[in-house]
C-alpha positions as CSV (number, residue, x, y, z in Angstrom):
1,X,-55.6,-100.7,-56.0
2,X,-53.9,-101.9,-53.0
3,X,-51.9,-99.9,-50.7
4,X,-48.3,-101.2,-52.0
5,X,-49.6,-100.5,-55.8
6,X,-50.6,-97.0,-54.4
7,X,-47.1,-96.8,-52.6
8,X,-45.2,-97.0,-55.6
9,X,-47.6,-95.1,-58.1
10,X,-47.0,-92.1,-55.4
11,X,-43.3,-92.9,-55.8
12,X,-43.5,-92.8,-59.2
13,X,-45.3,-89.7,-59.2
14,X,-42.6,-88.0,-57.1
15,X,-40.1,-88.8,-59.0
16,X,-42.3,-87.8,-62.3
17,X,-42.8,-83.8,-60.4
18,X,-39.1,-83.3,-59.0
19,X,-38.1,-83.9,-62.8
20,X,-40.5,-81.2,-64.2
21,X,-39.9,-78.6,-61.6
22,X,-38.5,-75.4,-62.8
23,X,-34.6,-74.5,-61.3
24,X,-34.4,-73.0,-58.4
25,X,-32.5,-69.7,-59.9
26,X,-35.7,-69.0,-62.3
27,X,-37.8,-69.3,-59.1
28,X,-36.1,-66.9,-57.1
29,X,-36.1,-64.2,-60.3
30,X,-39.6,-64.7,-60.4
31,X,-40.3,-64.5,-56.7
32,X,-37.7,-61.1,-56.9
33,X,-40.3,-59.8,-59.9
34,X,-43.7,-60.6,-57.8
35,X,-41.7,-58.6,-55.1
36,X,-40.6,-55.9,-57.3
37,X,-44.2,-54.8,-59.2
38,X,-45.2,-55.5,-55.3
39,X,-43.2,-52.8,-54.4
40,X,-44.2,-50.3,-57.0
41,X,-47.7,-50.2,-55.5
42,X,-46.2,-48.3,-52.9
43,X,-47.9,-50.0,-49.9
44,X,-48.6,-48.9,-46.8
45,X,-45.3,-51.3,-44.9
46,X,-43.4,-54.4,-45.8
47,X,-46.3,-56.8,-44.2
48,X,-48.8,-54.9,-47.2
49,X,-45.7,-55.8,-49.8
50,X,-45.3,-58.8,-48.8
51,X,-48.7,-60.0,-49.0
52,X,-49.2,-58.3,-52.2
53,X,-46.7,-60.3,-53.7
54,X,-47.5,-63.5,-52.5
55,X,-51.0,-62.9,-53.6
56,X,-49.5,-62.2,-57.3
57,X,-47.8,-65.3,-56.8
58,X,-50.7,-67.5,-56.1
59,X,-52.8,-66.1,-58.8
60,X,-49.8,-66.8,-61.3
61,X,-49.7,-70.4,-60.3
62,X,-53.1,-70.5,-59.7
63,X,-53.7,-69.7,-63.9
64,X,-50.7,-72.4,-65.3
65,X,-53.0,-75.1,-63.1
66,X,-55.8,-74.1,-64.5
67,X,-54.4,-74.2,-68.0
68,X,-52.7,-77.4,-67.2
69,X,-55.7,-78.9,-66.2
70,X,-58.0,-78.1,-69.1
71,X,-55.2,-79.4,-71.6
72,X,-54.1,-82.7,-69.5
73,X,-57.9,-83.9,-69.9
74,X,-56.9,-83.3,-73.6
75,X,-53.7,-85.3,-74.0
76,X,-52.7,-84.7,-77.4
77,X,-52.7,-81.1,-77.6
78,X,-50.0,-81.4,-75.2
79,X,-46.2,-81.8,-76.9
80,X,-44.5,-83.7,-74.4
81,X,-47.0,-84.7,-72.1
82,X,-46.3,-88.2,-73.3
83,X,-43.0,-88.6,-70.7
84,X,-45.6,-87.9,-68.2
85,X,-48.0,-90.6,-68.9
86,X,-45.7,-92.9,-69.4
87,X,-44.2,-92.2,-66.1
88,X,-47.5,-92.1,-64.0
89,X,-50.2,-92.9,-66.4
90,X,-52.9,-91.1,-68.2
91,X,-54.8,-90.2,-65.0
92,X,-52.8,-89.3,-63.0
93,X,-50.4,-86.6,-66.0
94,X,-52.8,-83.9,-64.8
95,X,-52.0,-84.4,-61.2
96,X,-48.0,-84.6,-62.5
97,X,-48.7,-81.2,-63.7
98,X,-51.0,-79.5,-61.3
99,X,-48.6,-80.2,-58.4
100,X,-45.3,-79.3,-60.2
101,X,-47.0,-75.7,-60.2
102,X,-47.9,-76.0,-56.6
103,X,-45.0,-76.9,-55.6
104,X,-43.1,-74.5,-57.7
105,X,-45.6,-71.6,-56.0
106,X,-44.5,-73.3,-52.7
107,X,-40.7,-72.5,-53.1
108,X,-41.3,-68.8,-54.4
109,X,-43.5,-68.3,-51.2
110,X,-41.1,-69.3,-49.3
111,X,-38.6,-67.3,-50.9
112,X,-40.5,-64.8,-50.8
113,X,-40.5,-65.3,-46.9
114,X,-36.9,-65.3,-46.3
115,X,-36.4,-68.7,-47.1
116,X,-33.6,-70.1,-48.5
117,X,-34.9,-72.3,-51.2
118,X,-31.6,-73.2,-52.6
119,X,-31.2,-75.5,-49.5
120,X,-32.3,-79.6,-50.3
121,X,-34.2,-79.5,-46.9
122,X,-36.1,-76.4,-47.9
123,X,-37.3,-77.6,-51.3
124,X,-38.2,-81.1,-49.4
125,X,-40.4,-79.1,-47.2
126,X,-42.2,-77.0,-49.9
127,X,-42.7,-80.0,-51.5
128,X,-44.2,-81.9,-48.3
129,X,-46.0,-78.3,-47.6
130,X,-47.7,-78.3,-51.3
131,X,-48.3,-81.7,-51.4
132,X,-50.1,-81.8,-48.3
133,X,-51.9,-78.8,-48.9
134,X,-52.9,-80.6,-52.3
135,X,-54.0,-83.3,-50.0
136,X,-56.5,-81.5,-48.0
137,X,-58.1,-79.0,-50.4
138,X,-58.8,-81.9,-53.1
139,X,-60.5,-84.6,-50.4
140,X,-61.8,-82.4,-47.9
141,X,-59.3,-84.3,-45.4
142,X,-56.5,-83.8,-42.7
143,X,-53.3,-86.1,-44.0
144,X,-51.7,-85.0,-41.0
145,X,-54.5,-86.8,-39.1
146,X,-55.4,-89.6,-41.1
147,X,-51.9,-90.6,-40.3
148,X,-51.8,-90.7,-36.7
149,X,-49.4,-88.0,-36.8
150,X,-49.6,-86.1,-33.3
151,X,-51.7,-82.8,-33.7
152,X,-49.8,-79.6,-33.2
153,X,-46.3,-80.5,-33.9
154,X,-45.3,-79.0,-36.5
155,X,-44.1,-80.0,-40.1
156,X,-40.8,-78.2,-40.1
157,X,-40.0,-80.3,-36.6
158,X,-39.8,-83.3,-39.2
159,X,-36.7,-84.5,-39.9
160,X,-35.6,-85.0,-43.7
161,X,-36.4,-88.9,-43.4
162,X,-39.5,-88.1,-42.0
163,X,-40.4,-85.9,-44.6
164,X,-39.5,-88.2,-47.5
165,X,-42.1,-90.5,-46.1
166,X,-44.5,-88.1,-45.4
167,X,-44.6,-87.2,-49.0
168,X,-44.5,-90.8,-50.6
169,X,-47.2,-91.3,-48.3
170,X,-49.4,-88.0,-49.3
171,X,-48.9,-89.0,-52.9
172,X,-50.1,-92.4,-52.9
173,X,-53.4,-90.9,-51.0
174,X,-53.8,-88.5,-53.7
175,X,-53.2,-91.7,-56.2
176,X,-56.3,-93.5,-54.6
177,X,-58.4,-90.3,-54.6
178,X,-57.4,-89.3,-57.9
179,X,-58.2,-93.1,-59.2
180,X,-61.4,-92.9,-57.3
181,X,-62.8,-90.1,-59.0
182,X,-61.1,-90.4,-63.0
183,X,-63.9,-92.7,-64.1
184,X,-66.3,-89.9,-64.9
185,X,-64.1,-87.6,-66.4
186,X,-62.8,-90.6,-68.7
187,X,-66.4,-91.0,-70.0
188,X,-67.1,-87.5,-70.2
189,X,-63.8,-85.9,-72.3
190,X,-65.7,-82.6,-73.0
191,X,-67.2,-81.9,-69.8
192,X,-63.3,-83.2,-68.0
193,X,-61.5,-79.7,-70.2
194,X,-63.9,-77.3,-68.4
195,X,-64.6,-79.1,-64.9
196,X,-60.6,-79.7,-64.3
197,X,-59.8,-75.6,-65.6
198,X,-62.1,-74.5,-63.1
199,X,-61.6,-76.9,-60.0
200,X,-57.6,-76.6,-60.6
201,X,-57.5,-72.9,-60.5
202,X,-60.0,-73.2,-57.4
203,X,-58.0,-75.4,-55.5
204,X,-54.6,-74.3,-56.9
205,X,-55.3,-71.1,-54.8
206,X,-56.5,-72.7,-51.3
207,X,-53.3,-74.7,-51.6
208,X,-52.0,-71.1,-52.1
209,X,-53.4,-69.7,-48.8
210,X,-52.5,-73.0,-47.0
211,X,-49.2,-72.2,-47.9
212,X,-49.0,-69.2,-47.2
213,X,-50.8,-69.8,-43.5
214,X,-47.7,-72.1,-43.2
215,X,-45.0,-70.0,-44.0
216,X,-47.0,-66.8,-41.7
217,X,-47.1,-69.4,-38.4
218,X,-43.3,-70.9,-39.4
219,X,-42.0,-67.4,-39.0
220,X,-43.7,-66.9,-35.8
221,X,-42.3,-69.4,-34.9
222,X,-38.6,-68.9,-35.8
223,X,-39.0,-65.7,-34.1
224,X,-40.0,-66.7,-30.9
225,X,-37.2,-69.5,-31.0
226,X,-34.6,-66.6,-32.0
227,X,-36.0,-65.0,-29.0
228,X,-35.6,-67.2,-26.6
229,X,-31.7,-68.2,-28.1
230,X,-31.0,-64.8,-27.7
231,X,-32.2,-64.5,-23.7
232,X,-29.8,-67.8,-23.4
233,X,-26.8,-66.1,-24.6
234,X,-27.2,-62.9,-22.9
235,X,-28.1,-63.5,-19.3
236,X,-28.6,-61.0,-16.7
237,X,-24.8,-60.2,-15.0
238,X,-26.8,-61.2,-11.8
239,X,-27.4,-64.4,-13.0
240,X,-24.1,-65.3,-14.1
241,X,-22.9,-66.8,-10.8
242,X,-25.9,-69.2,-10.3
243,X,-24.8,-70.5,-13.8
244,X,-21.7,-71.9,-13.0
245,X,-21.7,-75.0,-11.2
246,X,-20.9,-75.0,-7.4
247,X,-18.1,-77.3,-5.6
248,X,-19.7,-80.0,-4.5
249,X,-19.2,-80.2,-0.3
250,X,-18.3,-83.3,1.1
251,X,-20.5,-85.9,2.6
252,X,-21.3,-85.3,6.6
253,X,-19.7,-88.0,8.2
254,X,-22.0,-90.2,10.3
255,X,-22.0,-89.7,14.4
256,X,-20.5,-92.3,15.5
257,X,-17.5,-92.0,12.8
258,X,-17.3,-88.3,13.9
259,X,-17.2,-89.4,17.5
260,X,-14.1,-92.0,17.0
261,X,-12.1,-89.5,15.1
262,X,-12.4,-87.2,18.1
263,X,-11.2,-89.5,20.3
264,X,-8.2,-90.5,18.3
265,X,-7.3,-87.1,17.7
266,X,-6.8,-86.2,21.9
């Protein structure tokens, strides 16, 4: 496959996994329930909570791509999985599947984070976030890297456009990989129901703790920005008068200019 065919496949495929993912209203009832039976644990803090949920969180999405695995290697037990293969092919409907629960655990933990998943540019980012995540744990990579992309800055520094062609991009790596390594689960249908249950709920969860690595450092982050805003707004009252711009003094006049002037003026 060349890289235009794995272009559009991973455009296809996006397309395919924003149409499958669940509304953004059921995700934030089900990131308010993970926080709720959190909560009735009666943890030691809101940091404890807080982690206890988003580990409820992962494990739940971490089962539905497990599941989803076993029965996409098994196409016709699937009602409806035929919309997928038609959009993105046989190979590639498990992918469809695994990442519309990682990116629907995404947006919860980022709810869950204070994150207002409502917004277009916050569901972008969880996307990007999941998919990138899906990128690393399934090829033992850095897509961050093997793009050239500058190490360190961060993804939430992208702007939307970037963003949208970070993910196109992503998803046409995770065509080529997937491609790469369907052969053998094509010959071996049995053995493909077990090995994708496993590996999905495996991997589902390290995209999990990727996630949630990402959300921890993005709220650092957002802090220390807040904290610095804040210093700006409210200097010191001593330091109010070297804000304000001074009158600028006029230009010293040369000597000999001065020295004329004098002698015009007795």
């Amino acid at each position: 496959m060349t890289d235009a065919e794995a272009q559009s496949q991973g455009r296809k495929l996006l397309t395919a996994v924003e149409r499958i993912i669940a509304s953004t209203d059921s995700l934030i009832a089900l990131s308010q329930e993970h926080l709720r039976l959190a909560r009735e644990q009666q943890l030691d803090g809101e940091d404890a909570t807080l982690a206890a949920a988003a580990e409820s969180v992962i494990s739940h999405f971490s089962r539905r791509t497990a599941i989803a695995g076993g029965l996409a290697s098994a196409p016709s037990l699937v009602p409806g999985l035929g919309t997928l293969v038609a959009s993105v092919g046989g190979t590639l409907a498990d992918m469809a599947l695994g990442l519309k629960f990682e990116v629907e655990m995404a947006l919860v933990l980022s709810h869950l984070h204070g994150f207002d998943i409502s917004r277009p540019e916050e569901r972008q980012l969880a996307f990007l976030m999941a998919s990138v995540g899906t990128y690393d744990t399934r090829t033992g990579s850095n897509f961050l890297a093997d793009i050239a992309r500058a190490q360190g800055v961060a993804m939430w520094n992208y702007t939307p456009r970037e963003v949208s062609k970070l993910l196109v991009n992503v998803l046409a790596g995770l065509v080529l990989f997937k491609l790469s390594k369907g052969l053998l689960m094509r010959v071996l249908p049995v053995v493909s129901v077990a090995v994708s249950f496993t590996v999905n709920r495996t991997l589902t969860r390290r995209v999990g703790a990727r996630c949630l690595g990402d959300l921890q450092a993005r709220r650092v982050i957002l802090a220390e920005r807040e904290a610095r805003s804040r210093k700006g707004e409210a200097p010191p009252a001593s330091a109010e008068p070297q804000a304000k711009a001074e009158p600028r003094k006029a230009p010293r006049a040369k000597k000999g200019t001065q020295a004329r002037r004098t002698r015009k003026a007795h």
